[in-house]
KERO-355860 format. One line per field, with one value per residue (C-alpha): residue in three letters; z negated, y, x. Coordinates in steps of 0.5 Angstrom, whole numbers, plus 500, padded with zeros to 3 digits. Layout:
KERO-355860
resn <- [Ala,...]
w <- [Z,...]
v <- [Y,...]
u <- [X,...]
END
This chain:
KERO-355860
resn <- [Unk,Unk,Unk,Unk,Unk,Unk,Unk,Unk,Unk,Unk,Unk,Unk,Unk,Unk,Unk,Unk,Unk,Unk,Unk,Unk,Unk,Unk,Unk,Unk,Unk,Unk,Unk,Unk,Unk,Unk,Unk,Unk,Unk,Unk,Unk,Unk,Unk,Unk,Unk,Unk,Unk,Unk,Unk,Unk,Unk,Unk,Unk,Unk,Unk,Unk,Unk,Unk,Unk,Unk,Unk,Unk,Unk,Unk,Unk,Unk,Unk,Unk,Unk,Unk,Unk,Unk,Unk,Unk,Unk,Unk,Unk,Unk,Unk,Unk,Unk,Unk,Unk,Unk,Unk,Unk,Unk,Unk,Unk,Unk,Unk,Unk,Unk,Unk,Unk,Unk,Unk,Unk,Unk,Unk,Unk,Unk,Unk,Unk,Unk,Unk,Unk,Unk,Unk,Unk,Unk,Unk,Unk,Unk,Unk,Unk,Unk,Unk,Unk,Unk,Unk,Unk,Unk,Unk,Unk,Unk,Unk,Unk,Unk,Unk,Unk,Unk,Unk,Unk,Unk,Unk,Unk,Unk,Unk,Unk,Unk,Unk,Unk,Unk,Unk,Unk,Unk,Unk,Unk,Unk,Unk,Unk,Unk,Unk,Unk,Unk,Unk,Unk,Unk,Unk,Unk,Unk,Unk,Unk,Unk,Unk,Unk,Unk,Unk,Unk,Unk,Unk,Unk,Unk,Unk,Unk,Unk,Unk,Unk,Unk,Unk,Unk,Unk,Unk,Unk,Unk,Unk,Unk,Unk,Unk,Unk,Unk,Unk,Unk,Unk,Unk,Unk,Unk,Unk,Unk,Unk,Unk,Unk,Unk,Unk,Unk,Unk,Unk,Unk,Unk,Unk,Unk,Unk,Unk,Unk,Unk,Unk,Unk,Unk,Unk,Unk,Unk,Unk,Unk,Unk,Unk,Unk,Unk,Unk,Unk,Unk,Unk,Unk,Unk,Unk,Unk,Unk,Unk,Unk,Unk,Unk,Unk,Unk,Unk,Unk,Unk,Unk,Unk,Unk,Unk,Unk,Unk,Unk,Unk,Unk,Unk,Unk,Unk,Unk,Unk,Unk,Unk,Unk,Unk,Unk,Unk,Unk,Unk,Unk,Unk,Unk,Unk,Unk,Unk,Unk,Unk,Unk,Unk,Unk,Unk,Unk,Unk,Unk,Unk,Unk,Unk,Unk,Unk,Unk,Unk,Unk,Unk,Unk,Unk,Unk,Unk,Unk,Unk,Unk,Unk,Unk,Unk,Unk,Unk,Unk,Unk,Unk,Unk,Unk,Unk,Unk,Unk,Unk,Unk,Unk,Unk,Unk,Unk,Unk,Unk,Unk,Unk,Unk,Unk,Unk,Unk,Unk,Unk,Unk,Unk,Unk,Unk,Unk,Unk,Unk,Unk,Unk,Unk,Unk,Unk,Unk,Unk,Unk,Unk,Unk,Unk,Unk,Unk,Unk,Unk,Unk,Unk,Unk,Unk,Unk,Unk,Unk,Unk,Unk,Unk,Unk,Unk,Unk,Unk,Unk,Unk,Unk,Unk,Unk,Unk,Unk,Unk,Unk,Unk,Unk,Unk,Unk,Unk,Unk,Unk,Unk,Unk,Unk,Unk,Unk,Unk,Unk,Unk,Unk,Unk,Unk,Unk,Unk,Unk,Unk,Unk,Unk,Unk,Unk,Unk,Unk,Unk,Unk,Unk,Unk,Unk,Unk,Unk,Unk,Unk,Unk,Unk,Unk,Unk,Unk,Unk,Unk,Unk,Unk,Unk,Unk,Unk,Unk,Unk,Unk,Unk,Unk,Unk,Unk,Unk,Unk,Unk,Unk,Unk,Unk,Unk,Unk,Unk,Unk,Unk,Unk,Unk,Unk,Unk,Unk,Unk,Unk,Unk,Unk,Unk,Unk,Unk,Unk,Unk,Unk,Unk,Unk,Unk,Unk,Unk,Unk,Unk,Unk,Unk,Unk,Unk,Unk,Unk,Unk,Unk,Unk,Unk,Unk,Unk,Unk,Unk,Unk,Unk,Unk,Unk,Unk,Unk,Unk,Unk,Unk,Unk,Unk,Unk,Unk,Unk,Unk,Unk,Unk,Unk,Unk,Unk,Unk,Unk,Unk,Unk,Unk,Unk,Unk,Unk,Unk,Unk,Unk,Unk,Unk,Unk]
w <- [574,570,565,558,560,564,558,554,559,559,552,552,556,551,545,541,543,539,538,538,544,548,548,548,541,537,533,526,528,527,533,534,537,542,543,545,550,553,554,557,562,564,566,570,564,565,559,559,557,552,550,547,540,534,528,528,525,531,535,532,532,540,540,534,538,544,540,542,534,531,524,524,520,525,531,536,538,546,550,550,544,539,532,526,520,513,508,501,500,506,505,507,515,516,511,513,519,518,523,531,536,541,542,545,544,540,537,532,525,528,532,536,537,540,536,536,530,528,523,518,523,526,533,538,535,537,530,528,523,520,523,517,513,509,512,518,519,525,533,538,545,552,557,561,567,567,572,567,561,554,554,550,543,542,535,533,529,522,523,522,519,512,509,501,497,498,493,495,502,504,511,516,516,517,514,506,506,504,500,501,500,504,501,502,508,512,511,509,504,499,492,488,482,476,474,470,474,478,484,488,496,499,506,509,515,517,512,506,500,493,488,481,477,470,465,463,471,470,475,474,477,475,478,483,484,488,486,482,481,477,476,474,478,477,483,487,492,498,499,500,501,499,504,504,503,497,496,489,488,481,482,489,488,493,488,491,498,499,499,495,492,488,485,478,476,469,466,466,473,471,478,476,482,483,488,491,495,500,497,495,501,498,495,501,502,508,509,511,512,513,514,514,513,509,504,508,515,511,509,516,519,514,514,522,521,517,522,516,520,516,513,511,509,506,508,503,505,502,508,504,504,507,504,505,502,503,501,497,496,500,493,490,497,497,489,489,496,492,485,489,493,486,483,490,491,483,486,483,490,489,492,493,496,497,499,504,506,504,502,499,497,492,485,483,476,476,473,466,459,453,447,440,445,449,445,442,440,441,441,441,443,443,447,450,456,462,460,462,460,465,472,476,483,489,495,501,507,511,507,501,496,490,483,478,473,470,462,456,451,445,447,449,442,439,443,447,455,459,467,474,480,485,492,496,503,500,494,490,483,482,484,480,474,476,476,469,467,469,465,459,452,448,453,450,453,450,450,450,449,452,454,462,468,474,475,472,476,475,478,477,471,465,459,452,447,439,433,430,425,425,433,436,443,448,454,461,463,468,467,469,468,468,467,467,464,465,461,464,464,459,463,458,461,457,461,459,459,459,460,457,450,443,436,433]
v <- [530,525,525,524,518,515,516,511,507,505,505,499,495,494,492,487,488,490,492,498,497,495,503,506,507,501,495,497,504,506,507,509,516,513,508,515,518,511,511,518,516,510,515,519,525,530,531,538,535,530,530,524,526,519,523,525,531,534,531,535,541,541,542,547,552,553,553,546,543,544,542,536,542,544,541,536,531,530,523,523,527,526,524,525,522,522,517,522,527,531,537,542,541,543,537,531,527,520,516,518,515,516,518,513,515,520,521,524,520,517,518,512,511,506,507,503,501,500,495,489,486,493,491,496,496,500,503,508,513,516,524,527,522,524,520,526,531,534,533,535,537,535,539,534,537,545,547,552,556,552,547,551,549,546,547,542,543,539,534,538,531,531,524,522,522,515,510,511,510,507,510,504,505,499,503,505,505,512,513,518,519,521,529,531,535,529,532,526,528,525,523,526,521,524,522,516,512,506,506,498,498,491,489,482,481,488,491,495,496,499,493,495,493,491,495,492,492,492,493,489,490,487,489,482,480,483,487,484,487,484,485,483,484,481,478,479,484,485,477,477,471,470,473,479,485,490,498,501,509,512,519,521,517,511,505,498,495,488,481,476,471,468,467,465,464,462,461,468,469,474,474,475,477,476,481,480,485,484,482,475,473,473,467,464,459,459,459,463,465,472,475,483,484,490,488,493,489,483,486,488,481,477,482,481,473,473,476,483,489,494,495,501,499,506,504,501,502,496,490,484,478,471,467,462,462,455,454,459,464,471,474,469,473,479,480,476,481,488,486,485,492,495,492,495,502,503,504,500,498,497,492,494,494,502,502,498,498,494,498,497,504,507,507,513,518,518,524,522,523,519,522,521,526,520,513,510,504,500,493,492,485,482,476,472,468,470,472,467,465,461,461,455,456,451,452,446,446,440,436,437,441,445,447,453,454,462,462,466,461,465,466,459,458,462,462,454,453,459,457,458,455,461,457,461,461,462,463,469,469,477,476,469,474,480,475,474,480,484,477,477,478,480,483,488,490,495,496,501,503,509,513,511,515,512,515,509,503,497,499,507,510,513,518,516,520,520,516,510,506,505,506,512,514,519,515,514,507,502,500,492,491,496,495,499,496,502,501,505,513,511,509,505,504,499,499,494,497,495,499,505,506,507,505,499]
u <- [485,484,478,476,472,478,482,478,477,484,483,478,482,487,483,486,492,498,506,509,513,508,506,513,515,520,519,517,516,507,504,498,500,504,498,493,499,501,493,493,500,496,490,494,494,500,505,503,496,498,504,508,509,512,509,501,502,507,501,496,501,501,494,494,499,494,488,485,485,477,476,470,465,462,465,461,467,467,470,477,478,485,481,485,485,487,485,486,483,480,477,483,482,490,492,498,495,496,492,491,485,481,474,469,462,458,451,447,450,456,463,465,473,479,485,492,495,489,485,489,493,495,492,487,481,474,470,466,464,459,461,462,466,471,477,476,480,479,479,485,480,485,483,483,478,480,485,488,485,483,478,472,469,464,460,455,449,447,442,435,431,430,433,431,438,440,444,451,453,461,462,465,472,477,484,480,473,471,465,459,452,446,444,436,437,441,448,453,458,464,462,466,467,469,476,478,471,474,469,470,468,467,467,464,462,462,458,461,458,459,457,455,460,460,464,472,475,482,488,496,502,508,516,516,509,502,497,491,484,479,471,465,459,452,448,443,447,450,454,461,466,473,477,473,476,477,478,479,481,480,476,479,485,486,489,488,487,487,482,477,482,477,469,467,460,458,451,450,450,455,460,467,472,479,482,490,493,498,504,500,502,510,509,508,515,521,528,532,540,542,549,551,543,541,534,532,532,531,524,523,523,520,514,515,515,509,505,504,503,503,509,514,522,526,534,537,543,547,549,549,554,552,547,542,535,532,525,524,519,519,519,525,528,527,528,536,536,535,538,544,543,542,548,552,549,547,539,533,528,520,516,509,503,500,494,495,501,506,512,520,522,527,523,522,519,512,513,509,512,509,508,505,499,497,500,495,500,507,510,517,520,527,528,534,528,531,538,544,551,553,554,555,558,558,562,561,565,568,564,567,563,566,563,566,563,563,560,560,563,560,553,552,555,549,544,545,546,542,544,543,546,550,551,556,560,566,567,566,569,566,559,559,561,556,550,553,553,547,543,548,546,538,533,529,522,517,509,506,498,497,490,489,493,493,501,504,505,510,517,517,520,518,520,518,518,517,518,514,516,523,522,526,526,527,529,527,525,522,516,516,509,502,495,489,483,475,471,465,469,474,480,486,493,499,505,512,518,525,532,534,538,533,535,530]
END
């Protein structure tokens, strides 16, 4: 029977490789559990030792059954073993699996692995960590060498060299740095960062760190447009570039993922930052043309296209009619695309980079209730920026072009001509009129100051509650736009909303 080593062998052969398909699973589909089986196929690995399982938990549940899972306390990893990872909060070693590699090597500090799916790029990649990283849940063990019977556990004993406590410490991790310290008997163990502190982890060229940061950071999402950290860091550090990649978690909360945009130097020397996530690369600029094409799929194949590996598309259920997209941004796309889906099917769709993953998912309830307990204050805006009172239709075929016009004579009496220009295949008198209407009249937004909670994120819902002023409410409404701002452990949120129904 095939051995651990020949397992990772396999592994090694296929570093910077990449694609779903290429180990058995679909395109679009996570794959780096099919990576570890098709490893162990290619091996000569029956399925009885390593089955093929899509999700990471059913993997681990295989191994669980017959006694072959060990959580990483106390457990010394061996070539070949199932490493299982969970980028949040690790300490419950049975948590949700959401990464799977292979074990290449091991020593004293480190665990060495290959994995699928792996890296910014989704390729296969070869990292290690520190043992005892916080990211680790625990290790499936194969019995690639018994003839019957399970493979024995191996415990593993804490390094006995005593280690000064050091300066904070980021474990190498390529997915979500994960920061630890260094204990006086050796041990690496999480910090544990008081709520409401934002801690910020650089990586360039292969070095991750934790900059001092200054007090003031901030963090902004807006409905249609990317992520956006920015800070001050004083110089003298650790170098980094733009381009360089950044992670930010509140406490153990994981907050932002994405890279170094830009550097600015003043007399001060004071470095300041500016940090975008995935989803800045939406303001990249194509052409496209779709037809019976969900804004699902059309997601799907734009991430595809621009070469974004990771990505996650929830079905959106509605197919959209003929239409082309002519040099406009992937963001000018994607937001027509799930304006028109939320006109059809009544659902509002969310754009978001999560922490690294760039996400279209239905919007839903952060699950917070403002009140005269957490608003520390509010502005109400009226505006007609944005609102429409006439739609111009074009219609071309056989060289011959049609223009129609739908407008709303009393608003452009009261307002002055508000328009846009809607091209179509075939003409479309009701699209022409729903445009219209989903942009008629005042549109209304609220802003509201309230104390720092890392729930509310541009794209989701929440419930108001109060009176201020002449200002009633108890209404749900998204939030079309959140920043949060630290200023050392006092942590601050405003949040603009718009929708719902409320006397002003």
């Amino acid at each position: 029977m095939a051995s651990g080593a020949d397992v990772v062998r396999t592994a090694k052969s296929q570093l910077g490789l990449s694609g779903a398909s290429r180990y058995g699973g679909k395109a679009g589909e996570a794959w780096c559990s099919y990576f570890v089986t098709w490893c162990a196929r290619k091996a000569g690995v029956k399925a009885t030792i390593v089955p093929k399982k899509p999700r990471c938990d059913d993997l681990r549940a295989y191994y669980i059954a017959d006694g072959f899972y060990h959580p990483r306390s106390g457990y010394t990893p061996r070539v070949g073993d199932i490493i299982c990872f969970h980028w949040g909060d690790a300490q419950d070693a049975y948590a949700h699996v959401q990464h799977v590699g292979l074990v290449s090597g091991v020593d004293q500090t480190y665990v060495y692995t290959v994995e699928g799916n792996a890296g910014l790029e989704g390729k296969v990649c070869a990292f290690r960590y520190r043992r005892n990283a916080y990211s680790i849940l625990g290790y499936c063990s194969p019995a690639y060498e018994e003839k019957s019977g399970k493979s024995k556990k191996t415990g593993g004993s804490a390094s006995s060299r005593k280690l000064p406590i050091t300066e904070t410490n980021v474990a190498v991790v390529e997915e979500h740095p994960v920061i630890t310290r260094v204990t006086a008997d050796g041990r690496v163990v999480p910090t544990t960062p008081k709520s409401g502190v934002l801690t910020i982890a650089i990586t360039a060229e292969g070095n991750t760190f934790t900059p001092k940061v200054l007090a003031g950071a901030s963090l902004s999402h807006t409905q249609w447009g990317a992520g956006v950290l920015n800070f001050e860091v004083l110089p003298g550090g650790n170098s980094f570039f733009e381009g360089s990649r950044v992670y930010a978690a509140s406490g153990e909360t994981p907050l932002f993922y994405g890279y170094v945009f830009s550097k600015t130097r003043d007399e001060d020397g004071v470095i300041r930052v500016t940090a975008y996530d995935s989803l800045r690369y939406f303001k990249n600029k194509d052409t496209y043309i779709y037809e019976n094409k969900t804004a699902s799929a059309l997601f799907s194949a734009i991430c595809r296209d621009h070469g974004i590996a990771k990505y996650h598309a929830e079905e959106s259920g509605v197919t959209l009619p003929y239409r082309v997209e002519d040099n406009n941004t992937l963001l000018d796309i994607m937001e027509y695309a799930l304006c028109e889906t939320e006109k059809k099917s009544g659902v509002r769709y969310v754009l978001r980079d999560e922490a690294g993953t760039l996400t279209l998912r239905r919007a839903k309830a952060s699950g917070v209730v403002l009140d005269e307990h957490n608003i520390t204050g509010f502005s109400y805006t009226s505006s007609i920026d944005g609102s429409l009172n006439r739609v111009k239709t074009v219609t071309e075929g056989d060289g011959v072009r049609n223009i129609r016009l739908v407008q709303d004579s009393e608003s452009i009496s009261r307002f002055g001509l508000l328009q846009t220009v809607l091209k179509q295949r075939e003409y479309d008198l009701n699209a022409a009129r729903e445009l219209l209407n989903s942009k008629a009249g005042v549109r209304r937004k609220l802003k509201l100051q309230v104390r720092g909670d890392t729930r509310l994120l541009a794209g989701d819902t929440v419930v108001v509650r109060g009176v201020w002023g002449d200002v009633t409410l108890n209404n749900e409404f998204y939030i079309a736009s959140s920043h949060h701002v630290w200023d050392g452990t006092h942590h601050s949120t405003t949040v603009t909303l718009e929708g719902g129904d409320f006397d002003a």
